[in-house]
BAFI-3210 file (N, C-alpha, C; in Angstrom, 3 decimals, decimal comma, padded with zeros to 6 digits):
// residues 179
n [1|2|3|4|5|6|7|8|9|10|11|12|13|14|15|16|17|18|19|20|21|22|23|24|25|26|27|28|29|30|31|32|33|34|35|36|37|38|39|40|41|42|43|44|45|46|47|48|49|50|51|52|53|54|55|56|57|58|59|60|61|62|63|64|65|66|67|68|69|70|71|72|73|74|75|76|77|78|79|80|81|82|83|84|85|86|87|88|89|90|91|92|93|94|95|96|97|98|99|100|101|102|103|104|105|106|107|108|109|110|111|112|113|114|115|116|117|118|119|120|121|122|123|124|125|126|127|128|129|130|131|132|133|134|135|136|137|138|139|140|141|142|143|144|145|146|147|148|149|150|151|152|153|154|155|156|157|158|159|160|161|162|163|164|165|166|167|168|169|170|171|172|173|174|175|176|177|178|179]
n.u [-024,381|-024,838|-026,763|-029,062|-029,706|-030,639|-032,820|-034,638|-034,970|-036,106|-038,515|-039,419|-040,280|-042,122|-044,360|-044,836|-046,856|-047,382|-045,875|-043,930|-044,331|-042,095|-040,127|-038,680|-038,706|-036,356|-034,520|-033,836|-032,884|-030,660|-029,201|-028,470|-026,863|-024,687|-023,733|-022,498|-021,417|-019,259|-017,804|-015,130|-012,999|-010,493|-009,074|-008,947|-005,957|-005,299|-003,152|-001,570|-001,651|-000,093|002,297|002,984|003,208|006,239|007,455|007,521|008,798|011,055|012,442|013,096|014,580|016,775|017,163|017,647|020,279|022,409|022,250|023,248|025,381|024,995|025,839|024,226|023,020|022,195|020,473|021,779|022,015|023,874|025,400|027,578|026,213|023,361|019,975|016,991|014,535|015,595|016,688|014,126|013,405|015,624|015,004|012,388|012,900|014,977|013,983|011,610|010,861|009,931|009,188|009,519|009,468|011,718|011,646|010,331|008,642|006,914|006,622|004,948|002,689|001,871|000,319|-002,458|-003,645|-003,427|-004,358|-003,596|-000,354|001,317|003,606|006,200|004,758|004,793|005,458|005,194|006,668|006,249|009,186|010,445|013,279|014,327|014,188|011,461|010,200|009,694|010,088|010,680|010,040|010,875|007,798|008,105|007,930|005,921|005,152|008,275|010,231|012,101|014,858|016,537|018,085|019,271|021,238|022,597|022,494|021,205|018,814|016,888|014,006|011,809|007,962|007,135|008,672|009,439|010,025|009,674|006,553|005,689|006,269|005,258|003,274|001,501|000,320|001,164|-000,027|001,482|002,124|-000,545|-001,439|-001,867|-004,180]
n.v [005,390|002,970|003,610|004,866|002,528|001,478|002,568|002,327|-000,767|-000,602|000,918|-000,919|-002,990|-002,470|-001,658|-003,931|-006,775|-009,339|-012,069|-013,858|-011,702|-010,082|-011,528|-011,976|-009,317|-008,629|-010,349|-009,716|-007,127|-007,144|-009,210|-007,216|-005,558|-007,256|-007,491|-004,880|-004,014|-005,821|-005,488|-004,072|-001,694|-001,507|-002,997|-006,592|-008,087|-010,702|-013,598|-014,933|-013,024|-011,342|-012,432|-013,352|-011,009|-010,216|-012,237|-011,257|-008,737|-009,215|-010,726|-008,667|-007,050|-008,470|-008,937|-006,108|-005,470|-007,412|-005,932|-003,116|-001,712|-001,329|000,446|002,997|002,008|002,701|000,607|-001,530|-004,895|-006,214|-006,577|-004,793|-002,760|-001,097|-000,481|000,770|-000,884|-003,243|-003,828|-004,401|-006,280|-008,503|-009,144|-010,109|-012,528|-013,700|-013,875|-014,481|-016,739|-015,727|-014,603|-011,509|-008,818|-006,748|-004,152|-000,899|-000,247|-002,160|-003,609|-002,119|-002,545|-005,033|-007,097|-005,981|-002,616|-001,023|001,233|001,181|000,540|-002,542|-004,605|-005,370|-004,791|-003,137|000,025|003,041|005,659|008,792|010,336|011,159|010,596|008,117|006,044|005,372|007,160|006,458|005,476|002,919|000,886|-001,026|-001,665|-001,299|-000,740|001,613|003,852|003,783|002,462|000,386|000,898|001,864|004,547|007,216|009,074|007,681|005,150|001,800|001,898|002,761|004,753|006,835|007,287|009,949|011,712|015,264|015,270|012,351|012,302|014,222|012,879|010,429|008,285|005,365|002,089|-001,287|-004,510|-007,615|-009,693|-012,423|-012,605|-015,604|-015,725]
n.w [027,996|029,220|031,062|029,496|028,318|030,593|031,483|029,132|029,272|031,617|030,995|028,497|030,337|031,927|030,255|029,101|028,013|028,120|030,047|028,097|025,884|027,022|028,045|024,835|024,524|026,464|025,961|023,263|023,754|025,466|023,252|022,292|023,442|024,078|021,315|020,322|022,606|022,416|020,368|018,340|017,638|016,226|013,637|012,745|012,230|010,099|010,779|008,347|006,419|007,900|007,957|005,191|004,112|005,738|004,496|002,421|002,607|003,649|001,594|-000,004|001,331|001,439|-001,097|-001,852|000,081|-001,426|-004,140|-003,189|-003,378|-005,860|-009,327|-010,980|-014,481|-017,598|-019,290|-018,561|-016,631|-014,215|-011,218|-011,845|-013,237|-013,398|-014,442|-013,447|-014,144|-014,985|-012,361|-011,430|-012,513|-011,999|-009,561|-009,501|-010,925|-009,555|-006,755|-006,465|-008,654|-010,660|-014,366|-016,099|-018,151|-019,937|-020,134|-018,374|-019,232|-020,467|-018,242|-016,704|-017,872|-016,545|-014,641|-012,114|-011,751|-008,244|-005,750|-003,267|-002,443|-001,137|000,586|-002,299|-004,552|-007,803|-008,274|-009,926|-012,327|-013,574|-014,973|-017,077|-017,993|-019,048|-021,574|-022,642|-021,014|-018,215|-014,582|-012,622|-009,072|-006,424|-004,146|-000,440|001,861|004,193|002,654|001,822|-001,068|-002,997|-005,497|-008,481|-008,562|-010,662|-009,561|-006,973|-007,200|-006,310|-003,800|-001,427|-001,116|-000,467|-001,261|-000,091|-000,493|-002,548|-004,892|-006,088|-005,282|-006,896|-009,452|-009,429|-010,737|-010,821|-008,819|-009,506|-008,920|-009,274|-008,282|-006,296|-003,091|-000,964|001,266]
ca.u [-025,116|-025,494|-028,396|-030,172|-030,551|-031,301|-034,394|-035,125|-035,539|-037,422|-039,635|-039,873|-040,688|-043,548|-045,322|-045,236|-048,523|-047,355|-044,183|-043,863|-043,261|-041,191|-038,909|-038,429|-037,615|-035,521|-033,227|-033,328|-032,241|-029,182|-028,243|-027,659|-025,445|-023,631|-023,318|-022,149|-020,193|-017,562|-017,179|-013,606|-013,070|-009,504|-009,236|-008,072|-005,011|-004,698|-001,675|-001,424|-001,208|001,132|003,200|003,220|004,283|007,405|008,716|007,752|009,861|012,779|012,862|013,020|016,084|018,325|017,778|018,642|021,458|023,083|022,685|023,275|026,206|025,227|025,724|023,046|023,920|021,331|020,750|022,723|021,631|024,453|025,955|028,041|025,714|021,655|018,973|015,895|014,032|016,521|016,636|013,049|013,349|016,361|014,199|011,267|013,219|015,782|013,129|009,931|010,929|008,506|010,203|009,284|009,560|012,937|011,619|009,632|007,091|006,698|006,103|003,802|001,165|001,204|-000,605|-003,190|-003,403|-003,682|-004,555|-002,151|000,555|002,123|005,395|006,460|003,910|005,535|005,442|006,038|006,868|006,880|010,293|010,705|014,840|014,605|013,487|010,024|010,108|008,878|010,866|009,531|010,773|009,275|007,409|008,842|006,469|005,399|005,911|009,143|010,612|013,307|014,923|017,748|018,376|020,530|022,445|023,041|022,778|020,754|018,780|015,530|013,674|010,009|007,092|006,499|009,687|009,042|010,537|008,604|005,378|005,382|006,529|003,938|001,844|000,979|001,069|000,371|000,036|001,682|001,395|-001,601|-001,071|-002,303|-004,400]
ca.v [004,425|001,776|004,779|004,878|001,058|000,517|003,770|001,927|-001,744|-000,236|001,480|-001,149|-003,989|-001,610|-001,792|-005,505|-007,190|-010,713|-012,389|-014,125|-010,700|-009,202|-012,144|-011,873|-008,108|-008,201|-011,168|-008,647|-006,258|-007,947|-009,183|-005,707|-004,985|-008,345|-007,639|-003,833|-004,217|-007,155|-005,164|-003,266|-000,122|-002,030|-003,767|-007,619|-008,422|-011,958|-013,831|-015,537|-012,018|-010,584|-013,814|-013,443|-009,539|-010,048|-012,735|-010,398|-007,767|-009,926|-011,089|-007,423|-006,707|-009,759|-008,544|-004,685|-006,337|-007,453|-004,877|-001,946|-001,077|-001,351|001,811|002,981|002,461|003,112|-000,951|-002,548|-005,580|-006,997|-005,938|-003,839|-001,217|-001,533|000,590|000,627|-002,070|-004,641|-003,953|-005,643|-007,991|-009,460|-009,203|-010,996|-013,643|-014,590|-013,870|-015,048|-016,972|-015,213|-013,923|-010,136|-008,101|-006,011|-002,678|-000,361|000,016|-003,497|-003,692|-001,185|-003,533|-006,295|-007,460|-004,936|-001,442|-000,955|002,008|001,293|-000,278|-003,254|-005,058|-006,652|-004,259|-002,171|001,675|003,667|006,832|009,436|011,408|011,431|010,458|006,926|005,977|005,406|008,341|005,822|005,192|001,684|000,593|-002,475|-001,202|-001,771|-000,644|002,647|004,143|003,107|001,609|-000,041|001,418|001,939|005,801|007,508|009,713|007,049|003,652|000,916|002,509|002,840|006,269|007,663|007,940|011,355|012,706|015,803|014,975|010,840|012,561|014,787|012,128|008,967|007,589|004,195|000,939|-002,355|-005,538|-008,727|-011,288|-012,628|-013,438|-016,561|-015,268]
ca.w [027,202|030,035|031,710|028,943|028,383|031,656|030,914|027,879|029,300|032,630|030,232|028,104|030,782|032,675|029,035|028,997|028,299|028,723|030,475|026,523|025,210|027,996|028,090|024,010|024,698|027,028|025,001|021,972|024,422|026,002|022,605|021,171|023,813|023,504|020,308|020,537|023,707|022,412|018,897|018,725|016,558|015,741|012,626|012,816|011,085|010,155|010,690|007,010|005,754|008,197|007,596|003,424|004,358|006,444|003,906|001,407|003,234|003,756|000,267|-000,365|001,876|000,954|-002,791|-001,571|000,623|-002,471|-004,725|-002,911|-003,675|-007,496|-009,709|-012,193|-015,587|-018,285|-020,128|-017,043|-016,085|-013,296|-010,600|-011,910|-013,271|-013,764|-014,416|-012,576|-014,841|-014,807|-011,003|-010,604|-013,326|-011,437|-008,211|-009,422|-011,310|-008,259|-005,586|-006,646|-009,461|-012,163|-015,687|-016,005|-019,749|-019,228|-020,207|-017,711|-020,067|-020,171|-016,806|-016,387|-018,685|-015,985|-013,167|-011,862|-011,092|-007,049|-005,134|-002,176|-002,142|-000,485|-000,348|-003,930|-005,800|-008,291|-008,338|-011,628|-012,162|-015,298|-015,466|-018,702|-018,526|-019,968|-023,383|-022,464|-020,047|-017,054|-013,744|-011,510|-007,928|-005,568|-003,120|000,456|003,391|005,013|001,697|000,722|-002,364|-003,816|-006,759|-009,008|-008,908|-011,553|-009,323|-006,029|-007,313|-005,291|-002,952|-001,013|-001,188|-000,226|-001,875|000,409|-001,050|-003,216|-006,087|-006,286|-005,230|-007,985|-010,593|-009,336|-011,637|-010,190|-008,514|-009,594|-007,889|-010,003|-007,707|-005,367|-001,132|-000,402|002,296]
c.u [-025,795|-026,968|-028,826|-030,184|-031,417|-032,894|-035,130|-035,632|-036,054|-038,789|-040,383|-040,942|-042,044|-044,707|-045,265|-046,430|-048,623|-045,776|-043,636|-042,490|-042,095|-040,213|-038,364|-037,714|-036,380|-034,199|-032,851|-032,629|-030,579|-028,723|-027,587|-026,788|-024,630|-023,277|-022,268|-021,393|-019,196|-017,151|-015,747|-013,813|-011,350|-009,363|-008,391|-007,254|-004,878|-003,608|-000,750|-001,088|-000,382|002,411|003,687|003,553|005,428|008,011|008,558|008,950|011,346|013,274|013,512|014,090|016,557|018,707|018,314|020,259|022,782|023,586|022,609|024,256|026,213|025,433|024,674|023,975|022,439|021,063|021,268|021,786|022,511|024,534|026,760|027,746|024,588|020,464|017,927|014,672|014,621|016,604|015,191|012,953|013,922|015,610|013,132|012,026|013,827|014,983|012,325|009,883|010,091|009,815|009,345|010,267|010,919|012,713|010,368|008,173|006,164|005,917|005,452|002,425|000,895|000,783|-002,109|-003,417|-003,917|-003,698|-003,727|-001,357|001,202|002,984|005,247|005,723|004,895|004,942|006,223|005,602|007,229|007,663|010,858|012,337|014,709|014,104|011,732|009,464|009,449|010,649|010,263|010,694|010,195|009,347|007,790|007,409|006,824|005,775|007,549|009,533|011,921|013,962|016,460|017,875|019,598|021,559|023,172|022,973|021,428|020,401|017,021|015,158|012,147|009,063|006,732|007,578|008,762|008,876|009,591|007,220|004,967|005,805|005,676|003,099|000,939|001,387|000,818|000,890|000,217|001,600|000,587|-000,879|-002,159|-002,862|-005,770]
c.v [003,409|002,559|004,841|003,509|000,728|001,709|002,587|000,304|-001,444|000,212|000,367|-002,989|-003,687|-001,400|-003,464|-005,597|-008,480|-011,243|-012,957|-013,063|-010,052|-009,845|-012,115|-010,214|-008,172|-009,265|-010,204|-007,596|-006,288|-008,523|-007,973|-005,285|-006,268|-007,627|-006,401|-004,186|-005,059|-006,746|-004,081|-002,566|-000,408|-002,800|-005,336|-008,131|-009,978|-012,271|-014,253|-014,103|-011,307|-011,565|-013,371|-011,883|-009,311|-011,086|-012,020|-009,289|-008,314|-010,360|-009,671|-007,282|-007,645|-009,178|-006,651|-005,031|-006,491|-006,746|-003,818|-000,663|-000,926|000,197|002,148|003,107|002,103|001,417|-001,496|-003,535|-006,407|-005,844|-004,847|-002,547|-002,004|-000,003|000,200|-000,867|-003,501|-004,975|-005,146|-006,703|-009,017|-009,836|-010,547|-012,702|-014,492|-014,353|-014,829|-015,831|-016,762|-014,337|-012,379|-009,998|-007,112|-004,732|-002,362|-000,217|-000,980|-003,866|-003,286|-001,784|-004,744|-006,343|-006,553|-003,978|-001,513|001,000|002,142|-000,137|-001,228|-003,952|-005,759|-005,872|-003,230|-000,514|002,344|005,321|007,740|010,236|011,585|011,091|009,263|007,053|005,955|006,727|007,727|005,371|003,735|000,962|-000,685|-001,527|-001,831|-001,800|000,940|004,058|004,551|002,562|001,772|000,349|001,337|003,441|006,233|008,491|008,905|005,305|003,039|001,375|002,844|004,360|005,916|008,321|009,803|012,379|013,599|015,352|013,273|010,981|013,749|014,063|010,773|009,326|006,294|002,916|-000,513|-003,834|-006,407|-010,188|-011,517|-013,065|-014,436|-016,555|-016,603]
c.w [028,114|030,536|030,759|028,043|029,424|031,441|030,348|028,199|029,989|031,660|029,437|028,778|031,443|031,261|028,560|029,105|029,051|028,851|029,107|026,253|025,869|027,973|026,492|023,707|025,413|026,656|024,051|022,333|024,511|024,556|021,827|022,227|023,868|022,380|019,895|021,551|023,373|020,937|019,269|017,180|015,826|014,635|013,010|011,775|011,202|009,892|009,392|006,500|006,377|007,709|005,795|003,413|005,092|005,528|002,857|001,555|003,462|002,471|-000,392|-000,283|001,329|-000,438|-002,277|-000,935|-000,603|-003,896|-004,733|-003,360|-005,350|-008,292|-010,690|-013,625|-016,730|-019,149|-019,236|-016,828|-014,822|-012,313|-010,391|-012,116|-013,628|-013,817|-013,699|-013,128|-014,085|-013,125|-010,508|-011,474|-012,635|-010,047|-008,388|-010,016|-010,036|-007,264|-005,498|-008,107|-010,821|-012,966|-015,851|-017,318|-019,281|-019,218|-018,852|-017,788|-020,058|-019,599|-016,204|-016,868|-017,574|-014,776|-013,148|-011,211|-009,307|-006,530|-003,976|-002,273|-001,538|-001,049|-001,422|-004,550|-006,731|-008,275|-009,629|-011,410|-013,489|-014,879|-016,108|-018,840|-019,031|-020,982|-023,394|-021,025|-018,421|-015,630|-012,813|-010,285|-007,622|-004,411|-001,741|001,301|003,731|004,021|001,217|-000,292|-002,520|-005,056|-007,595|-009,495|-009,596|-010,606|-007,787|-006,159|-006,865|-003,884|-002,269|-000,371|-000,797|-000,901|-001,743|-000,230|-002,116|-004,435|-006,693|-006,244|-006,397|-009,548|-010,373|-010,410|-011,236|-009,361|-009,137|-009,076|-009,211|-009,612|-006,897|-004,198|-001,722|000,795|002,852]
res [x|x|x|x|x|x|x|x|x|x|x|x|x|x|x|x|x|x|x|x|x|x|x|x|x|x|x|x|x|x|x|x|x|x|x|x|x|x|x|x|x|x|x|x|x|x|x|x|x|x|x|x|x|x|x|x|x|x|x|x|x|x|x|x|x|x|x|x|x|x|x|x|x|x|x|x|x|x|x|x|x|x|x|x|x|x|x|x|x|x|x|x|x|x|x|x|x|x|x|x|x|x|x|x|x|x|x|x|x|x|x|x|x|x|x|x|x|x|x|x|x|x|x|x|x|x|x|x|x|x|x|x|x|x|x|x|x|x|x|x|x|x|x|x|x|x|x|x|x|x|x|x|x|x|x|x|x|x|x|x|x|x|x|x|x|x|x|x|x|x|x|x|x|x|x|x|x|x|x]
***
């Protein structure tokens, strides 16, 4: 690329009429490679949004932390047994202090649908075993989620899994970053 600038300004300084135009080329010149040369093919992550995604992520764990050891129980809302609902209701209420509808279904009406996922968004899922045939996790990171599975309890699984990638339906985002 540098050999055929330097072509391209020789060429275009030997067709100069007047030092004027030659010095106005050859600025327009040099700024297109300023401008091209200091660009990066890297995306910049700002820090405000990595920041509001690692306490998102930690809010995450502390609430897995605590109810890991929970068991699934179909209507559950404590510790002792919970279903997947009640799992993010209790999340969003003691996390992020927001009140959340207790059913799945519910929960599937709020916020707004997203295309990818990040932490705190919910993820729903049709497998027809509850009453409304819907399953919903919080989304973790690198597709992960949080969930309340009927045959292991309190437990963080993978979108890529077979079984989650053939039962997705969506995600949706309920609360805004402050970016």
């Amino acid at each position: 690329m540098i050999k055929n600038g330097n072509r391209l300004l020789g060429t275009l300084l030997s067709s100069c009429i007047s030092t004027q135009k030659c010095f106005l080329i050859i600025t327009f010149v040099l700024s297109i490679f300023m401008l091209f040369g200091c660009s990066s093919s890297q995306p910049q992550v700002s820090g405000k949004k990595t920041k509001s995604d690692s306490i998102m992520l930690a809010k995450i764990d502390s609430h897995y932390k605590k109810w890991q050891n929970t068991p699934y129980r179909y209507g559950g809302t404590t510790l002792a047994g919970s279903d997947c609902s009640a799992l993010v209701m209790n999340f969003f209420k003691n996390k992020l202090s927001k009140n959340l509808p207790r059913s799945a279904a519910e929960q599937a009406r709020l916020g707004v649908k997203v295309n990818k996922p990040k932490a705190g968004d919910l993820v729903f899922f049709k497998t027809g075993r509850s009453r409304s045939g819907l399953h919903v996790g919080i989304y973790y990171a690198n597709g992960k989620f949080l969930h309340a599975s009927t045959s292991k309890g309190v437990i963080y699984s993978s979108l890529n899994d077979s079984y989650w990638k053939k039962h997705y339906w969506m995600a949706r985002r309920l609360i805004t970053s402050r970016s």
